[in-house]
C-alpha distance (Angstrom), angle and dihedral (degrees) to the residues before:
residue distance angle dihedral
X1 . . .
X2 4.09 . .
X3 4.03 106.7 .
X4 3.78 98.3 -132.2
X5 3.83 127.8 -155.1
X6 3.76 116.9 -123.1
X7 4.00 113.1 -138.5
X8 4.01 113.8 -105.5
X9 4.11 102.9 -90.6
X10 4.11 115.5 -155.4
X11 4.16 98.3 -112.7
X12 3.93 83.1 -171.2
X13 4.08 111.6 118.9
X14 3.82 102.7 -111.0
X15 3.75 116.4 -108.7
X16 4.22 103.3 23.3
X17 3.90 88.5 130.6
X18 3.60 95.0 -129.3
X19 3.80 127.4 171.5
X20 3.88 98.2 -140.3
X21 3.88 92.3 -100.4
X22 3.61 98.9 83.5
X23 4.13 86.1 -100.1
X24 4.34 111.0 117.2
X25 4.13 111.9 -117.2
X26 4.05 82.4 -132.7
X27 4.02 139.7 -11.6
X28 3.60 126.5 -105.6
X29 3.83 133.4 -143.4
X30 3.43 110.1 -107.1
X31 4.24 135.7 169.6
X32 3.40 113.2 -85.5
X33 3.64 96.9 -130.5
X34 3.53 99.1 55.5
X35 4.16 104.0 60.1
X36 3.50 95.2 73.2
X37 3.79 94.4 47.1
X38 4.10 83.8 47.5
X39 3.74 106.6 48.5
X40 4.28 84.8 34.2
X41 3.95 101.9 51.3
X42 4.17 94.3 13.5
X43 3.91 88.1 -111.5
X44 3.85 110.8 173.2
X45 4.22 106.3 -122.0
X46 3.88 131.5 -160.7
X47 3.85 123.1 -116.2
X48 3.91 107.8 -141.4
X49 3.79 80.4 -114.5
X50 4.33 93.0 62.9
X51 3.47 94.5 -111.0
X52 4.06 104.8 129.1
X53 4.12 122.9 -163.9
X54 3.84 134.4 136.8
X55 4.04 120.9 -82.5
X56 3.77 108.8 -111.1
X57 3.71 104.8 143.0
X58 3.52 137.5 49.5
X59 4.11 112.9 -138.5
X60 4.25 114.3 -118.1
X61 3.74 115.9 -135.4
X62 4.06 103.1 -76.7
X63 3.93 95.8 22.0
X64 4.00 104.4 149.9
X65 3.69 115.2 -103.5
X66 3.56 130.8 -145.7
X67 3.99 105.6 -95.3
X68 4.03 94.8 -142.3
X69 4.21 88.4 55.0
X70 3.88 97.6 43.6
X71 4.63 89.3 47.6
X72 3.96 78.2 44.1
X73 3.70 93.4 55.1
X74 3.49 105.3 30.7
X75 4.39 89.3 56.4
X76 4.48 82.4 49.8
X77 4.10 107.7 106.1
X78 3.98 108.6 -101.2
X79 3.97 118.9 -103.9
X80 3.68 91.0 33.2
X81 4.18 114.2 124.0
X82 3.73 101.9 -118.3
């Protein structure tokens, strides 16, 4: 039997905005609680927006954010641990 050669397959979770470099388009909003249990164990989280991806990076002061999270966020009841 011929060995075949399977055609190279994108292993990257769809929608984690990345630029190609390993560096995220934008941020998302994400529960607190969950980040360390993500970049820790690998754990895929959930954006407020849907979108779901593993933490690697940590956003600098004035990163862009997705739009959908921060309208999300900014309509949630102050005081509440998001």
């Amino acid at each position: 039997m011929p060995t075949q050669v399977l055609p190279d397959v994108e292993t990257r979770p769809e929608g984690t905005d990345t630029s190609g470099t390993d560096e995220p388009k934008m941020f998302h909003y994400v529960k607190k609680n969950k980040i360390a249990e993500s970049a820790v164990l690998g754990n895929l989280v959930q954006a407020l927006c849907g979108e779901t991806f593993p933490v690697t990076r940590a956003p600098k002061p004035g990163s862009p954010v997705c739009p959908d999270c921060k309208k999300i966020f900014e309509s949630l009841p102050k005081g509440g641990e998001s």
